[in-house]
N, C-alpha and C positions, 0 to 999 in steps of 0.2 A: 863864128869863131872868136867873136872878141872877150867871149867870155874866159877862153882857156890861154888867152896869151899872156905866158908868163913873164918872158922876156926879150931881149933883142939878141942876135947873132950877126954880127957884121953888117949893123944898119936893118938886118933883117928883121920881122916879130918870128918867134917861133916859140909852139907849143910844145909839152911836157907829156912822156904816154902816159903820167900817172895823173895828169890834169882829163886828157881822152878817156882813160879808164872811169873816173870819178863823172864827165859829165855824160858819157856814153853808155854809165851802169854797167861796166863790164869790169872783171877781175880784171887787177894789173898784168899777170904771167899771163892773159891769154892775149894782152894787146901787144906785149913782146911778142909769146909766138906769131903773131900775125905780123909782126914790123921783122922776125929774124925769116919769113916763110917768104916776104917779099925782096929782104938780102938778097935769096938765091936769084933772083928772075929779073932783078932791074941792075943794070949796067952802072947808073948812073947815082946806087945808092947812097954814098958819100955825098954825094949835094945835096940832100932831100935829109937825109938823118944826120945823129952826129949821137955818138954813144957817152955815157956818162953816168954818174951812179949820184944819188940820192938817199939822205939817210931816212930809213923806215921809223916807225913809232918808238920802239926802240934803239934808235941811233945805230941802227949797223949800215953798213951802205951796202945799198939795191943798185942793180942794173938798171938803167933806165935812158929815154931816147927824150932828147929836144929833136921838131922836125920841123922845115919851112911852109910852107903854104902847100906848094907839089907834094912835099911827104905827108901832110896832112890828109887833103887830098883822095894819094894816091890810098892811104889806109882804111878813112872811115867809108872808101867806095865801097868796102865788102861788109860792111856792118847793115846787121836788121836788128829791127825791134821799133816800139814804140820812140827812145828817145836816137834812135837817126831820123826818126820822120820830123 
């Protein structure tokens, strides 16, 4: 993980879904769906995420998630392919 930690959050490191997306080879929009499909099912997704927009190539701002260690975690558990192994 030390590759994708962008920044700190309350003393915390926490990653970027569009840093996940880049080292995990996955489109950005499918790493959102997968961080808004785990919204509905964890209780406790306000401490594990934190929502926030990032501007795209062209300067518009995108949706996008910083997450702590647990929300990291908890999202790349359902990823396959060569670069989860």
């Amino acid at each position: 993980m030390t590759d994708i930690i962008l920044s700190t959050q309350n003393g915390e490191p926490v990653a970027s879904s569009r840093q996940i997306a880049e080292n995990f080879e996955k489109r950005h929009d499918h790493v959102i769906r997968d961080i808004d499909t785990i919204k509905k099912d964890v209780p406790n997704f306000g401490e594990m995420f934190f929502e926030t927009t990032v501007p795209d190539s062209y300067g518009r701002e995108q949706r996008a998630y910083l997450m702590n260690r647990d929300g990291f975690s908890l999202l790349v558990m359902g990823f396959t392919g060569k670069a989860a192994l």
